[in-house]
Biotite code that builds the C-alpha atoms (Angstrom):
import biotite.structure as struc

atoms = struc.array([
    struc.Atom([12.707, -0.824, -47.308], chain_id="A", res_id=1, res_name="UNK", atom_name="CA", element="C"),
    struc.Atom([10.252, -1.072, -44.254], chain_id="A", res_id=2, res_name="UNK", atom_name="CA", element="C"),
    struc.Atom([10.769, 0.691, -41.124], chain_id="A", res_id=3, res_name="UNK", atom_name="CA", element="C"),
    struc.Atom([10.874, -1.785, -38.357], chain_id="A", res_id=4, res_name="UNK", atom_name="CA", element="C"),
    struc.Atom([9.225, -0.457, -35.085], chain_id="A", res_id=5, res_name="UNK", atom_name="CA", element="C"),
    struc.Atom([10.764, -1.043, -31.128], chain_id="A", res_id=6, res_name="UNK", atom_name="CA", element="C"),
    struc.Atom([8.608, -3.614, -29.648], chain_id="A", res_id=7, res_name="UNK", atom_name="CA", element="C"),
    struc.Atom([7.550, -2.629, -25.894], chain_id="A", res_id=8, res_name="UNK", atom_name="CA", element="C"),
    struc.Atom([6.883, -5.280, -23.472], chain_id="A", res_id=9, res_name="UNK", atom_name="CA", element="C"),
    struc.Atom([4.749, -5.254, -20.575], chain_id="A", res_id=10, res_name="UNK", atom_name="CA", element="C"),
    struc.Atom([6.370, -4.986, -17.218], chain_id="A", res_id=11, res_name="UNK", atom_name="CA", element="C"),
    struc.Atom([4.361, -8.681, -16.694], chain_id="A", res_id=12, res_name="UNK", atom_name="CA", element="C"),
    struc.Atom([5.802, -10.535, -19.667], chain_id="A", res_id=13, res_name="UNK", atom_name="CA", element="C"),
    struc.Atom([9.745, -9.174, -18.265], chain_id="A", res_id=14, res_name="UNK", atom_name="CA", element="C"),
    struc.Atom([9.029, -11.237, -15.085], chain_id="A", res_id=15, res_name="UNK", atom_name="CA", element="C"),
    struc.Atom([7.671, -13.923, -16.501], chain_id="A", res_id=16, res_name="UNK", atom_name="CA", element="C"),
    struc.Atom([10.753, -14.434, -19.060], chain_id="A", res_id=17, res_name="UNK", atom_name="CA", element="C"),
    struc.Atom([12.923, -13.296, -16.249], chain_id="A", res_id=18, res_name="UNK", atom_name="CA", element="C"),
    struc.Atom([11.688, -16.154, -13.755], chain_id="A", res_id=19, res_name="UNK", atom_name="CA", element="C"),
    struc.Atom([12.068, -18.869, -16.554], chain_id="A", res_id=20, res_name="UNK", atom_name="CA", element="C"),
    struc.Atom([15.788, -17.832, -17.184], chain_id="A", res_id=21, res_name="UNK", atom_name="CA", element="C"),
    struc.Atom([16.376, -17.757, -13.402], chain_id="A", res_id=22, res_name="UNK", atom_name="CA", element="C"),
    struc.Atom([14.925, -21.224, -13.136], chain_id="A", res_id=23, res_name="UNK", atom_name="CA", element="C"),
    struc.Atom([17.634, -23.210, -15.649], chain_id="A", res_id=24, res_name="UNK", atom_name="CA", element="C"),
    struc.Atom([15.762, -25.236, -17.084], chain_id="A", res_id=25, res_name="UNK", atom_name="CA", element="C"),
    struc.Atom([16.416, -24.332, -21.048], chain_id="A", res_id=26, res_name="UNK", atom_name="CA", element="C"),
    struc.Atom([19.233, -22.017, -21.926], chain_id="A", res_id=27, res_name="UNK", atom_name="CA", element="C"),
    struc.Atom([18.840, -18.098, -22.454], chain_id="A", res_id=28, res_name="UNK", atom_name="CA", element="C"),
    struc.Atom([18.532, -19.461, -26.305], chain_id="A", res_id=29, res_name="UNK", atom_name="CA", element="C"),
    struc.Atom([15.620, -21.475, -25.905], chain_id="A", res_id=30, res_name="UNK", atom_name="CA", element="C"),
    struc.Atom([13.562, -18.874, -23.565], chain_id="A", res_id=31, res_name="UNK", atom_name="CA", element="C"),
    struc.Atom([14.379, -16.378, -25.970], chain_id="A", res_id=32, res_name="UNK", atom_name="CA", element="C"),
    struc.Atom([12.957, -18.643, -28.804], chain_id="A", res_id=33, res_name="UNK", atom_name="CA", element="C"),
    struc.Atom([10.289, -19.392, -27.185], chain_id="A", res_id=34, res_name="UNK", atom_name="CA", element="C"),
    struc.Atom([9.006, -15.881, -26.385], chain_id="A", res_id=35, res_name="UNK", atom_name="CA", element="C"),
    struc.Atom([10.297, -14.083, -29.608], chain_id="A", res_id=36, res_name="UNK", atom_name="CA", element="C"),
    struc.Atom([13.050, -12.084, -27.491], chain_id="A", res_id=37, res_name="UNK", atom_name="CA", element="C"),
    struc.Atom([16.734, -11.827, -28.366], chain_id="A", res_id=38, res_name="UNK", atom_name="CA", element="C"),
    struc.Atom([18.834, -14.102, -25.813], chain_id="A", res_id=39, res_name="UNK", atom_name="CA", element="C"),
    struc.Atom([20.798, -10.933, -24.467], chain_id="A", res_id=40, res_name="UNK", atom_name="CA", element="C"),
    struc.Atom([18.012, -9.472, -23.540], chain_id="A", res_id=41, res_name="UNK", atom_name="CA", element="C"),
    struc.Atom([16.493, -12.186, -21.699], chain_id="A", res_id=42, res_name="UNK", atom_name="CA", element="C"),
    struc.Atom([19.703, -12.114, -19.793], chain_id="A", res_id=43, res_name="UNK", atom_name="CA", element="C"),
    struc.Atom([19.520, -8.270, -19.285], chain_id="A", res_id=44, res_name="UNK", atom_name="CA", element="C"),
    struc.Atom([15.750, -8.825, -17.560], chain_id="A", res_id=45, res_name="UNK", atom_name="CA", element="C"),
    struc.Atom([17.515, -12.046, -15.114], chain_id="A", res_id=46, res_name="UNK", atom_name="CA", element="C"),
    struc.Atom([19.803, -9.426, -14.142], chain_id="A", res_id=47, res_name="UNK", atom_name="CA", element="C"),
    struc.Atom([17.594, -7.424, -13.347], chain_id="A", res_id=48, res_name="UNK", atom_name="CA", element="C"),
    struc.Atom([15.142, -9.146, -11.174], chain_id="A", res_id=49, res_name="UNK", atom_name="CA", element="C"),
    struc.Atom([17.812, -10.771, -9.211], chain_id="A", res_id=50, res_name="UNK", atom_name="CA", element="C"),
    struc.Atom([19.564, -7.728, -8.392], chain_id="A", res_id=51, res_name="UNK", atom_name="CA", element="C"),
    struc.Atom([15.831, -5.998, -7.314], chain_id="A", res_id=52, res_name="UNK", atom_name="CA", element="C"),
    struc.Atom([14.721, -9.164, -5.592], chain_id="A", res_id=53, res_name="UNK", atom_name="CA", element="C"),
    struc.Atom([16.247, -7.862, -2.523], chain_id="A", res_id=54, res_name="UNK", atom_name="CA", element="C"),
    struc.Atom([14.067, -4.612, -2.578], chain_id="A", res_id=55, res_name="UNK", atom_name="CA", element="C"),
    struc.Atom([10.644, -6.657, -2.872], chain_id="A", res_id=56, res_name="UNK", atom_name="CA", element="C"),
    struc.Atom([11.364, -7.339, 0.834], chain_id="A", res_id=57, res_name="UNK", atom_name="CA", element="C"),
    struc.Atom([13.058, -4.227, 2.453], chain_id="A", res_id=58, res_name="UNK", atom_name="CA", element="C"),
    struc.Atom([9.403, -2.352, 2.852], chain_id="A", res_id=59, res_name="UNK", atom_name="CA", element="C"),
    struc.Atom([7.569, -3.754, 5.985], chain_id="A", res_id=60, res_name="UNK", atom_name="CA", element="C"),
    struc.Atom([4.189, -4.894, 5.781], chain_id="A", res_id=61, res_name="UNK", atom_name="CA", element="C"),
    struc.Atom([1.688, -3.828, 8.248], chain_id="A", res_id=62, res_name="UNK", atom_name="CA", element="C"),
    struc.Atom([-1.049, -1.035, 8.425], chain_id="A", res_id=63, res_name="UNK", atom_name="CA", element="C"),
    struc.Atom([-0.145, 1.896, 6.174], chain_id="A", res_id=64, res_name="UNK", atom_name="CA", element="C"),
    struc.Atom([0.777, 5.286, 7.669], chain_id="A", res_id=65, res_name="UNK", atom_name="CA", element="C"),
    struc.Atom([-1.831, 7.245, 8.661], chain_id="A", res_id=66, res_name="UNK", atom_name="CA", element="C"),
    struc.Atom([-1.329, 10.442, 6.498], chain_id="A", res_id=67, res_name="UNK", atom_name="CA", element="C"),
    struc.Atom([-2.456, 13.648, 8.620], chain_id="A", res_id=68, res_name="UNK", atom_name="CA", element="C"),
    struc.Atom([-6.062, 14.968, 7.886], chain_id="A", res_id=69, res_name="UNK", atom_name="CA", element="C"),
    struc.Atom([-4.393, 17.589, 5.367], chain_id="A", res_id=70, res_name="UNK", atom_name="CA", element="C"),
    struc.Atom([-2.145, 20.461, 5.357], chain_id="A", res_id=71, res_name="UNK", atom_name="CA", element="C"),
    struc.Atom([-3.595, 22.936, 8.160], chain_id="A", res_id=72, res_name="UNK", atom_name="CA", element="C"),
    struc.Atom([-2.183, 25.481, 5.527], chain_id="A", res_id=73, res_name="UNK", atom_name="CA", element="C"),
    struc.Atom([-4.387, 23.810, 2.661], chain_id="A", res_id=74, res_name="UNK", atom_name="CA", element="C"),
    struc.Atom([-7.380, 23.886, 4.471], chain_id="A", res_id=75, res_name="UNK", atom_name="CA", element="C"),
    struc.Atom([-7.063, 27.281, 5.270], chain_id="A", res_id=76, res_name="UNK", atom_name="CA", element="C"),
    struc.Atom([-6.758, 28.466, 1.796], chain_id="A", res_id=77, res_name="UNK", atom_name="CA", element="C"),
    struc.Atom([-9.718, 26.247, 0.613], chain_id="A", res_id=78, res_name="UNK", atom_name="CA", element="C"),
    struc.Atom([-11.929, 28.029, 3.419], chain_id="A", res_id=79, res_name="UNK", atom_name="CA", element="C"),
    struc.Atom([-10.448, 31.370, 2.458], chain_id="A", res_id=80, res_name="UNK", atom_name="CA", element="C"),
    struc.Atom([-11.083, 30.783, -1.592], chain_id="A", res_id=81, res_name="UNK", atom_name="CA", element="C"),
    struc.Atom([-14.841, 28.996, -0.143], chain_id="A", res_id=82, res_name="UNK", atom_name="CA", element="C"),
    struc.Atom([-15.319, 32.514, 1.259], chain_id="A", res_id=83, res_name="UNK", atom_name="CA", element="C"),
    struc.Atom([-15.335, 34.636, -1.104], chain_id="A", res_id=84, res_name="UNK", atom_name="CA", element="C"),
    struc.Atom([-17.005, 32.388, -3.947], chain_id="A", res_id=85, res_name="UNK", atom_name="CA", element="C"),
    struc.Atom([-19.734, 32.420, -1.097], chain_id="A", res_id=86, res_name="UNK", atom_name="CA", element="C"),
    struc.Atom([-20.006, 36.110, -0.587], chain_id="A", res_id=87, res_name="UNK", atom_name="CA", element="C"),
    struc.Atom([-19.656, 36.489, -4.479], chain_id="A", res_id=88, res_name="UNK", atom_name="CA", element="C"),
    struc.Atom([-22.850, 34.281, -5.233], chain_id="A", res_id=89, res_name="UNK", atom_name="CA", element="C"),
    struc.Atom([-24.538, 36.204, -2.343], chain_id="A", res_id=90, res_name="UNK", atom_name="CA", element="C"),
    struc.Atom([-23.536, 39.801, -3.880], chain_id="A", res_id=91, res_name="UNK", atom_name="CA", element="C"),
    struc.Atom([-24.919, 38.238, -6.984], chain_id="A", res_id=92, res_name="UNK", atom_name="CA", element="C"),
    struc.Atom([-27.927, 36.964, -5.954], chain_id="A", res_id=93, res_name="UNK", atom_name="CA", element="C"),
    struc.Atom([-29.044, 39.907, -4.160], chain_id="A", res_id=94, res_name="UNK", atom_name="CA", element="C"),
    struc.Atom([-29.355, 38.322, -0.630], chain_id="A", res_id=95, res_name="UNK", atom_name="CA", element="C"),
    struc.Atom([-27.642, 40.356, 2.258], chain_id="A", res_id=96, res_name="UNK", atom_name="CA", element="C"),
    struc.Atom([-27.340, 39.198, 5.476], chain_id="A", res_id=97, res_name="UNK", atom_name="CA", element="C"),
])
């Protein structure tokens, strides 16, 4: 007896059955022939895309928000922990200012 393994699908081929079920032209049957999927499941991915169709458009386009330059409190640390790795390597090295 031979284990049989879960196919995964990419995220691509979903859409692309997906858009041929929405479409009508062959039945769930055919589509799932035709791509080796079981016909429930091409009906589960048509569900899918037309109920997150909506989303696709809800984000506005336009320039990105500018993120600030960084966390003041970030920067402050990485100057801090700069610091003393500086005055380390000088201790080290044998310079003194």
């Amino acid at each position: 007896m031979t284990k049989r393994t879960r196919k995964n699908f990419s995220s691509g081929f979903k859409a692309k059955v997906a858009l041929e079920a929405i479409q009508g032209v062959k039945t769930l049957n055919e589509i799932g022939q035709e791509f080796g999927v079981h016909p429930v499941q091409v009906g589960k991915w048509k569900k899918e895309l037309q109920e997150q169709a909506s989303s696709l458009f809800e984000a506005k386009r336009g320039p990105k928000p500018v993120e600030p330059a960084a966390d003041p409190e970030k920067l402050y640390t990485e100057i801090g922990r700069l610091k003393v790795e500086l005055d380390w390597l000088k201790k080290k090295s044998g310079l003194s200012l």
